[in-house]
ZAZA-683109 format. One record per atom (N, C-alpha, C): residue number from 1; atom name; y, x negated, z negated. Coordinates in pm, 1 decimal, always signed. Layout:
BEGIN
  lovo  bati         v         u         w
   NUM    CA         Y         X         Z
...
% end
This chain:
BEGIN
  lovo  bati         v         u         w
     1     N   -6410.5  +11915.4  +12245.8
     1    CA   -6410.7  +11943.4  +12103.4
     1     C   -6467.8  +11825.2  +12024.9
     2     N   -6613.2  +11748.5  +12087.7
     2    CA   -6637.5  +11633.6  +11999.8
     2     C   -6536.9  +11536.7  +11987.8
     3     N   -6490.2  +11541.0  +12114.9
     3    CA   -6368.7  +11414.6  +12132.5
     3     C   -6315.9  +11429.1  +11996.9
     4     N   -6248.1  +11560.8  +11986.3
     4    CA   -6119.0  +11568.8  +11901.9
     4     C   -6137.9  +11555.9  +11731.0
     5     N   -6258.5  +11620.1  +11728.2
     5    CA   -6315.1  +11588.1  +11590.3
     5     C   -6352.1  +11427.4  +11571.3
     6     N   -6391.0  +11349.2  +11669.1
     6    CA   -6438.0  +11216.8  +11640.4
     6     C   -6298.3  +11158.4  +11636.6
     7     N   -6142.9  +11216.5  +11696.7
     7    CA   -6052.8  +11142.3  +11687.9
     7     C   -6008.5  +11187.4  +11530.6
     8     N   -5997.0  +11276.2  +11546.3
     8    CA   -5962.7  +11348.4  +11380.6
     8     C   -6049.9  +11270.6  +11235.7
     9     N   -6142.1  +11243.3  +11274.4
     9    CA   -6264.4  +11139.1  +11184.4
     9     C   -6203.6  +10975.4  +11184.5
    10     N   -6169.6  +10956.3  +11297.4
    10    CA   -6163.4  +10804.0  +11289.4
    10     C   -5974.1  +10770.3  +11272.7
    11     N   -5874.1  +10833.5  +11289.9
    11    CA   -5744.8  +10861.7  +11289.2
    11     C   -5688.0  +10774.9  +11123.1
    12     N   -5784.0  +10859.9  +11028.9
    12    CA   -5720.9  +10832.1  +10871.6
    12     C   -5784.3  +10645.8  +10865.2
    13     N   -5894.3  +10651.3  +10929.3
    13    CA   -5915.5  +10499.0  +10890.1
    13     C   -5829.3  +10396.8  +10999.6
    14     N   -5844.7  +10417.0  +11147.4
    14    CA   -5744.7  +10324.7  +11175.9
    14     C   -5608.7  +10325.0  +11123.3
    15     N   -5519.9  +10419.5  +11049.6
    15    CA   -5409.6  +10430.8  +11012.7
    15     C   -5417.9  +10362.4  +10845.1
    16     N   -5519.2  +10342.6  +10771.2
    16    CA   -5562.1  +10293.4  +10653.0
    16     C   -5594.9  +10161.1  +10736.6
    17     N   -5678.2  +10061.7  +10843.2
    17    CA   -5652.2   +9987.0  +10867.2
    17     C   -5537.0   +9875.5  +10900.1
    18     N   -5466.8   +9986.7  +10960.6
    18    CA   -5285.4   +9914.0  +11037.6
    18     C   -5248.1   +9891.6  +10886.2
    19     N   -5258.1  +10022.5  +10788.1
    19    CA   -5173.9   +9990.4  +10640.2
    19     C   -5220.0   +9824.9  +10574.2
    20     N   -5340.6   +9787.2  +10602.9
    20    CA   -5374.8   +9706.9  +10490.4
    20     C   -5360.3   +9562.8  +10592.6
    21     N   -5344.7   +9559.6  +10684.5
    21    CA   -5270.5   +9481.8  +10830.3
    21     C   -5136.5   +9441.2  +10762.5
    22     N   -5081.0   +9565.1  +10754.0
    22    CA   -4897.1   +9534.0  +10708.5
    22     C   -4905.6   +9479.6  +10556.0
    23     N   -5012.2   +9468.0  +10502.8
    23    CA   -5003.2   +9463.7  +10313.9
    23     C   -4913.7   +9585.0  +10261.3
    24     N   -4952.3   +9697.9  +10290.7
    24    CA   -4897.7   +9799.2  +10247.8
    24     C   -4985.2   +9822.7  +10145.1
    25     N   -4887.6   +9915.8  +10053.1
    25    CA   -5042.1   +9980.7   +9911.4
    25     C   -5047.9  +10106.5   +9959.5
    26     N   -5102.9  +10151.7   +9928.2
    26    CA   -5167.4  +10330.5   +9923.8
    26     C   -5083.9  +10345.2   +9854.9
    27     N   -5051.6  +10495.9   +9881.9
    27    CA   -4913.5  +10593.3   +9813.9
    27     C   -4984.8  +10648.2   +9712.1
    28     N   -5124.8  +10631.5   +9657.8
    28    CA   -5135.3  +10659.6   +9564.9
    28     C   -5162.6  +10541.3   +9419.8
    29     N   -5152.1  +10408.4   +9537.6
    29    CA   -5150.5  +10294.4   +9422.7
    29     C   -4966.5  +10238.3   +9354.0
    30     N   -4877.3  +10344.8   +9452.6
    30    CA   -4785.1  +10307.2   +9423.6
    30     C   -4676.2  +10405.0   +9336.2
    31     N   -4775.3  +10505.8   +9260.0
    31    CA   -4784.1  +10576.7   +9176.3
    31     C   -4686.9  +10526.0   +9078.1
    32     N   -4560.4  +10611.2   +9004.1
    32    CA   -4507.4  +10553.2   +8923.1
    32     C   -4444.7  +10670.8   +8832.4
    33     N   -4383.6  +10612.8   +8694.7
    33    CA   -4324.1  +10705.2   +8598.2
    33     C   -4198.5  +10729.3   +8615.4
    34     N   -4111.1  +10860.9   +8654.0
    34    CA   -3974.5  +10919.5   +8668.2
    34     C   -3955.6  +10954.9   +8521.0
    35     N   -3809.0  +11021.1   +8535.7
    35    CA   -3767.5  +11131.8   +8414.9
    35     C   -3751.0  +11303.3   +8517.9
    36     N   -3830.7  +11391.2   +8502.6
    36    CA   -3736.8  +11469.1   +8597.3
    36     C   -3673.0  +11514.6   +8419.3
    37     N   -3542.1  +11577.5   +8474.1
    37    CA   -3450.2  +11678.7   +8364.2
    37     C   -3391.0  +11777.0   +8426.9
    38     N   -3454.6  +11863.0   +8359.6
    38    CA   -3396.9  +12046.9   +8388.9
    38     C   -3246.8  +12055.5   +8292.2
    39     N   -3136.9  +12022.2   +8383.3
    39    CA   -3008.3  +12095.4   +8355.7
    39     C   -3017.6  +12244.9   +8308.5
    40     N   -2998.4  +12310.6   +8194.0
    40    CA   -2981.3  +12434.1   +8160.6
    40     C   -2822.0  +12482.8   +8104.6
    41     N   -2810.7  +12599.4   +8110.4
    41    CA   -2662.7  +12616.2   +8091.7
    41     C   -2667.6  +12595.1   +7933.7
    42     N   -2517.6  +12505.9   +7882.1
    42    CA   -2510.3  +12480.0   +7752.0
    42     C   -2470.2  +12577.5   +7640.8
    43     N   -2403.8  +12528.9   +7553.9
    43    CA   -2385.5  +12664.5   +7424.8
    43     C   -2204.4  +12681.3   +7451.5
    44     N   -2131.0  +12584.2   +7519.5
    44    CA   -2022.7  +12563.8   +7505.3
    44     C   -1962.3  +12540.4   +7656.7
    45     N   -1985.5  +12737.4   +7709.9
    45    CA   -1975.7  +12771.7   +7893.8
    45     C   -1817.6  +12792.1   +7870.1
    46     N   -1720.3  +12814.5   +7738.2
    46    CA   -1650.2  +12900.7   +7762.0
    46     C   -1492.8  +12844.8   +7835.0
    47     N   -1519.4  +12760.8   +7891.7
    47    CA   -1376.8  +12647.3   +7943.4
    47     C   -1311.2  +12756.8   +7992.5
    48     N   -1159.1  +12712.3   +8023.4
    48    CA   -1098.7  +12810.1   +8116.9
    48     C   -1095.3  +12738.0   +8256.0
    49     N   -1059.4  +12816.9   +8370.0
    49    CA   -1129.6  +12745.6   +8516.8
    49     C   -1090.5  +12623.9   +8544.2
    50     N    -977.9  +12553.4   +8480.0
    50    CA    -910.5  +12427.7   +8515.7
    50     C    -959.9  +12341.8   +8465.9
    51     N   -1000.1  +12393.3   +8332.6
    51    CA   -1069.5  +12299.3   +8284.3
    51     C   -1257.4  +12246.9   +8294.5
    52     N   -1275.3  +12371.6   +8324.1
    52    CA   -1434.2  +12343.8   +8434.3
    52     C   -1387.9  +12281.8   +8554.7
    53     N   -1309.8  +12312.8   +8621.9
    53    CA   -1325.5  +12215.3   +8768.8
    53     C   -1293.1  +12047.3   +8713.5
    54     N   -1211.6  +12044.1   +8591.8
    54    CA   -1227.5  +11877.9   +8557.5
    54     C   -1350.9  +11871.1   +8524.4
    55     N   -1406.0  +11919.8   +8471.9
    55    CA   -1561.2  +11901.0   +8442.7
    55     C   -1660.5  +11879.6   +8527.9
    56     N   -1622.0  +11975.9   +8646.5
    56    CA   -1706.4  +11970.1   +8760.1
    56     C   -1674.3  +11861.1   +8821.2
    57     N   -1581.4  +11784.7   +8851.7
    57    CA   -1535.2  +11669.9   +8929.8
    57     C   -1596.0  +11546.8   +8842.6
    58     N   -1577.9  +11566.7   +8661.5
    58    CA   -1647.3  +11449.8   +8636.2
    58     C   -1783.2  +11432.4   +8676.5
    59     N   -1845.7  +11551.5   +8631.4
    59    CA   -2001.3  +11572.9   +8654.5
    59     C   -2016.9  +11497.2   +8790.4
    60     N   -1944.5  +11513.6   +8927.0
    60    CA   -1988.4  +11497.9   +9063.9
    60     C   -1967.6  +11322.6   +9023.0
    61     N   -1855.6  +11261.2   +8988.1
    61    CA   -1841.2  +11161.9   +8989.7
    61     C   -1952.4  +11027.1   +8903.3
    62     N   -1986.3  +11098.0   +8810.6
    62    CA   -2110.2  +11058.5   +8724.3
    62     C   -2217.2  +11064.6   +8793.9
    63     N   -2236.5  +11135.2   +8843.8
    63    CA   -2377.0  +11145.6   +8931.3
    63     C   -2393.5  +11040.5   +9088.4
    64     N   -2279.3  +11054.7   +9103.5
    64    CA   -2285.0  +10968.1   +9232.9
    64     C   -2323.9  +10804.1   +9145.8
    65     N   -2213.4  +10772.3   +9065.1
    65    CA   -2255.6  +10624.6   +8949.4
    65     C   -2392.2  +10607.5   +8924.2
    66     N   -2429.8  +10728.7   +8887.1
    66    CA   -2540.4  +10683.6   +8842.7
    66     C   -2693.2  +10659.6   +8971.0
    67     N   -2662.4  +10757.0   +9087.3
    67    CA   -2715.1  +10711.9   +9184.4
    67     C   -2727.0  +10587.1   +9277.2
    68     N   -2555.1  +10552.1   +9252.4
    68    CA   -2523.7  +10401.8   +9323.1
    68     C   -2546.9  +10277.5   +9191.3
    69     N   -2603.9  +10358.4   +9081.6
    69    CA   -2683.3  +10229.4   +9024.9
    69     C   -2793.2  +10224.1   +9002.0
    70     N   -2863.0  +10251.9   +9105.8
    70    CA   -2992.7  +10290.8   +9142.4
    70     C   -3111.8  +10373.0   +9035.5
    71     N   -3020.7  +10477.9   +8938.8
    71    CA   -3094.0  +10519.9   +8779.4
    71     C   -3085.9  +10690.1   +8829.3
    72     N   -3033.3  +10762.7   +8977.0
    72    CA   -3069.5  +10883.8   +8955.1
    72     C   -3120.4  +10890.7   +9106.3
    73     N   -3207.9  +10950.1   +9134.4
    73    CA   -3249.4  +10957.2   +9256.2
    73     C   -3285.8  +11093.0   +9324.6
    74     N   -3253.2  +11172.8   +9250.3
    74    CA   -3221.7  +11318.2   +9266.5
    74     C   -3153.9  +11412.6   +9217.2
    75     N   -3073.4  +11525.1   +9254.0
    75    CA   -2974.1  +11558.4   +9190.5
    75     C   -2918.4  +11697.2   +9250.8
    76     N   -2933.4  +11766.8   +9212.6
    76    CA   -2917.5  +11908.4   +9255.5
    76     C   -2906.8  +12048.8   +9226.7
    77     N   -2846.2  +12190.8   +9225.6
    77    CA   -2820.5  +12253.9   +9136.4
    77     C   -2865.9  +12370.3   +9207.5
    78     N   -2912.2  +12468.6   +9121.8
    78    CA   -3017.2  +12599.8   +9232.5
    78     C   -2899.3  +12661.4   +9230.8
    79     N   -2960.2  +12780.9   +9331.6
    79    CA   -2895.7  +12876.2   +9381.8
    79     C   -2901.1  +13007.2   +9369.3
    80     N   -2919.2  +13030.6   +9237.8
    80    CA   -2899.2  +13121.9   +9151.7
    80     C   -2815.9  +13153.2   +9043.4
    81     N   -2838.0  +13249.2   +8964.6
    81    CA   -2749.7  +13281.5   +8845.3
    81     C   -2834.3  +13229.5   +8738.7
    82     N   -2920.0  +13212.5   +8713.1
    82    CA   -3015.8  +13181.2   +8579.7
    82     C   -2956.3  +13090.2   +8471.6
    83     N   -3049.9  +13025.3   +8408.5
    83    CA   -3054.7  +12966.0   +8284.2
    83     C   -3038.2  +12815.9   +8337.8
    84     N   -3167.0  +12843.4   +8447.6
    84    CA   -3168.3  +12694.8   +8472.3
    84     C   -3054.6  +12640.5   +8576.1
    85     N   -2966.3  +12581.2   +8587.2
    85    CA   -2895.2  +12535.8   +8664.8
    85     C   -2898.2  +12409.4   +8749.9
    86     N   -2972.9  +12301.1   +8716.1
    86    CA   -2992.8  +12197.0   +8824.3
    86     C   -3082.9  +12090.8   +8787.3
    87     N   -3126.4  +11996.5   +8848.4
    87    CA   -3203.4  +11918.5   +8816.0
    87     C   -3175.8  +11794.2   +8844.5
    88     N   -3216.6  +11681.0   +8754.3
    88    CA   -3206.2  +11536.1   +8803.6
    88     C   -3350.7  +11428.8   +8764.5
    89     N   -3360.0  +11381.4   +8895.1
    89    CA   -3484.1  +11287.5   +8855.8
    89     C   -3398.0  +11137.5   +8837.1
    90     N   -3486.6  +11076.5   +8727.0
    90    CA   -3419.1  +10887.8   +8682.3
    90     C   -3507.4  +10839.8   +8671.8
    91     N   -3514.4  +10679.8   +8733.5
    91    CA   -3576.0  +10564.3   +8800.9
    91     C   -3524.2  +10519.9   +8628.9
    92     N   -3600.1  +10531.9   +8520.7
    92    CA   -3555.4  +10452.4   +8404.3
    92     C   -3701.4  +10448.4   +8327.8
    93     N   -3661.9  +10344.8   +8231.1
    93    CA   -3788.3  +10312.2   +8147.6
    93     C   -3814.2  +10341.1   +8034.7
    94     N   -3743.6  +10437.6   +7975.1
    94    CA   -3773.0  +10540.2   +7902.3
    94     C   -3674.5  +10643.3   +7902.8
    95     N   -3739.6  +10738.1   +7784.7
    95    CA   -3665.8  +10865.8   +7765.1
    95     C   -3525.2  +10878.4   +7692.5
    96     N   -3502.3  +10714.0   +7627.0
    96    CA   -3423.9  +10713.1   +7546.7
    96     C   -3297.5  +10684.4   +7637.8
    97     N   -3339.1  +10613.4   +7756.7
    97    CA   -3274.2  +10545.6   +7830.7
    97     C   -3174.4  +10657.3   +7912.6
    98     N   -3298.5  +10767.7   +7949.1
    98    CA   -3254.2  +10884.2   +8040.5
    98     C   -3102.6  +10971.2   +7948.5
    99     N   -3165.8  +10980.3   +7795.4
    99    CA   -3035.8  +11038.0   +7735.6
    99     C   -2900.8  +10935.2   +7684.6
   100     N   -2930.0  +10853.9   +7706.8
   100    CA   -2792.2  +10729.5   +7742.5
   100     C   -2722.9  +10801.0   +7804.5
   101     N   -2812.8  +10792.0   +7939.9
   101    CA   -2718.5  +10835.0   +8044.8
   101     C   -2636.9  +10949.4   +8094.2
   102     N   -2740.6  +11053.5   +8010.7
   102    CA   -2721.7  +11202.9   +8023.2
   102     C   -2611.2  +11265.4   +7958.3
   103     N   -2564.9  +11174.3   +7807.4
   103    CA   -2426.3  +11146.3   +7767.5
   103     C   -2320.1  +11131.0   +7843.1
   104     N   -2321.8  +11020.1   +7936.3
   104    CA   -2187.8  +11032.8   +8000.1
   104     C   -2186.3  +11119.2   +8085.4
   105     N   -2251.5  +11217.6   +8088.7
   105    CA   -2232.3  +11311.4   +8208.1
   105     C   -2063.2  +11398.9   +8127.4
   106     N   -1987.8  +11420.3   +8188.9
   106    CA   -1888.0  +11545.9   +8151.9
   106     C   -1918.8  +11626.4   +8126.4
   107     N   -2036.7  +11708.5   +8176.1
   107    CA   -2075.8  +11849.5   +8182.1
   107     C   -2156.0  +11870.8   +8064.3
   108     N   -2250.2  +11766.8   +7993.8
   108    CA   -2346.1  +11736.7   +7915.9
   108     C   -2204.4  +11686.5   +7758.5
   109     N   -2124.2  +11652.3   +7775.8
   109    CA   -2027.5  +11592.9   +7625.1
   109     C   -1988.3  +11702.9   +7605.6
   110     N   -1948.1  +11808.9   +7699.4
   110    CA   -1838.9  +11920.3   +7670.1
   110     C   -1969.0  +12048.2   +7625.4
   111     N   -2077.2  +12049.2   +7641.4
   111    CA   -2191.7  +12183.1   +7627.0
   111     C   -2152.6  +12242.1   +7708.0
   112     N   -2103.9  +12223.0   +7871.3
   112    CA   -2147.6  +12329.1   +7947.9
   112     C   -2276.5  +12306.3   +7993.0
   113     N   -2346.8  +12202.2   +7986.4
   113    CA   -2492.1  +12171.0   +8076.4
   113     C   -2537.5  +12119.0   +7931.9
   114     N   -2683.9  +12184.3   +7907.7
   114    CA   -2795.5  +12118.1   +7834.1
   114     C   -2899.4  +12038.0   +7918.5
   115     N   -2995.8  +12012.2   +7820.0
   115    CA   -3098.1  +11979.4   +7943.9
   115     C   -3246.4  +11946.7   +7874.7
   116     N   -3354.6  +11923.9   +7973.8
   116    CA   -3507.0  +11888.2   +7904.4
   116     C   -3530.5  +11774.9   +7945.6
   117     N   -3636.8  +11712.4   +7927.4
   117    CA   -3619.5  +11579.2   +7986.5
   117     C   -3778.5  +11591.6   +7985.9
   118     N   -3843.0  +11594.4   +8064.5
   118    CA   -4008.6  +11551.1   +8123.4
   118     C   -4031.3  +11394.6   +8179.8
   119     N   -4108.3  +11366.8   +8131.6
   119    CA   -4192.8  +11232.1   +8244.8
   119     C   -4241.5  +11341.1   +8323.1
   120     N   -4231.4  +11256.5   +8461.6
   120    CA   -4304.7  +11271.8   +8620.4
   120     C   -4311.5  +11216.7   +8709.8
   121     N   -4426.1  +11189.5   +8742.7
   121    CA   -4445.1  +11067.5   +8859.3
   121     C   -4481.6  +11128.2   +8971.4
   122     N   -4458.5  +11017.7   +9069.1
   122    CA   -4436.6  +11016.2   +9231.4
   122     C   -4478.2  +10863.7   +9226.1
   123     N   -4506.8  +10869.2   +9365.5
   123    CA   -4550.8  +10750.4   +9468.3
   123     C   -4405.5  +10690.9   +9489.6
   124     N   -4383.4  +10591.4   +9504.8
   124    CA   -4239.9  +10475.1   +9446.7
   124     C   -4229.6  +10471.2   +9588.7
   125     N   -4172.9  +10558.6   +9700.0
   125    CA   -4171.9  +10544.5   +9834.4
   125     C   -4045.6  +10625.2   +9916.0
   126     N   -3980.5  +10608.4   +9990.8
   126    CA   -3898.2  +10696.5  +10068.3
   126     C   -3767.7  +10737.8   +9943.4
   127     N   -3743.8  +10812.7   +9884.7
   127    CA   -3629.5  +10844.4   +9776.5
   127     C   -3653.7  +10753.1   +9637.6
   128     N   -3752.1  +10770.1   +9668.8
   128    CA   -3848.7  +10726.0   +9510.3
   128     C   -3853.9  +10552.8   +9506.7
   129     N   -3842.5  +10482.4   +9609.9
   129    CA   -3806.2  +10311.6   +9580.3
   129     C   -3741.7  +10271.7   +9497.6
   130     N   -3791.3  +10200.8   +9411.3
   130    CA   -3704.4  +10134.7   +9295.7
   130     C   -3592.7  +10032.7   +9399.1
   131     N   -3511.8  +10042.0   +9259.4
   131    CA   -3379.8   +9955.9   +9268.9
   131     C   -3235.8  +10039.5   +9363.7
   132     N   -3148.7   +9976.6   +9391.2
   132    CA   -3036.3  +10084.8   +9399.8
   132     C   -3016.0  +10074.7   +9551.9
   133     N   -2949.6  +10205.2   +9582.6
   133    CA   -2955.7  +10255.5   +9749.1
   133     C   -2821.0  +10159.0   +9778.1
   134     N   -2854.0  +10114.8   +9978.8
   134    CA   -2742.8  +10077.0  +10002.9
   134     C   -2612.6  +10180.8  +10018.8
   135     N   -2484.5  +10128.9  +10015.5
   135    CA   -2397.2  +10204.8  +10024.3
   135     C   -2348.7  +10245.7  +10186.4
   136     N   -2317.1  +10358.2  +10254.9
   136    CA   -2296.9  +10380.7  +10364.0
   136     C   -2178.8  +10360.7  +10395.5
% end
């Protein structure tokens, strides 16, 4: 039992040692400002189905753009019936910037998707790395 507690004690600092070995920062020095935006359903749901699935295809196609230009880094729609319908986090430098973009969405020109727009930060690491993903 002492063993394991003295390994459990000394574990966070050799692993904070190896980090500052590699010149790594702390995930909490690498703290940074997002947009998240709550997609909500718009004022203008009433398309007929052909014309939502063009909508839906632009929407998919916009979102991928804007991911492969390294400005959305999350993107996703719940799984429910509600109000709220999906969410997107943006790697941008302001709010003004985020509703640029939120314009060309299809879903967002036509009022089937509204939306909110929050600052929120995360540690700039794993999804969250600035600049744009390679392509597969």
């Amino acid at each position: 039992m002492k063993r394991l507690l003295l390994f459990l004690f000394l574990l966070p600092m050799f692993l904070l040692a190896q980090q500052k070995s590699k010149g790594e920062k702390k995930p909490e020095a690498q703290i940074r400002q997002y947009f998240f935006v709550m997609l909500t359903a718009g004022n203008n749901r009433s398309q007929d189905s052909a014309s939502a699935a063009k909508i839906q295809e632009g929407h998919m196609a916009n979102i991928k753009r804007l991911y492969y230009e390294g400005k959305l880094k999350v993107a996703g729609p719940f799984g429910d019936e509600g109000k709220w319908i999906g969410i997107f986090i943006f790697d941008c430098a302001s709010k003004e910037e985020v509703e640029k973009l939120l314009v060309t969405d299809p879903a967002v020109k036509s009022g089937r998707l509204a939306y909110e727009i929050h600052p929120w930060w995360t540690s700039a690491v794993d999804s969250f790395v600035p600049g744009v993903p390679k392509k597969r």
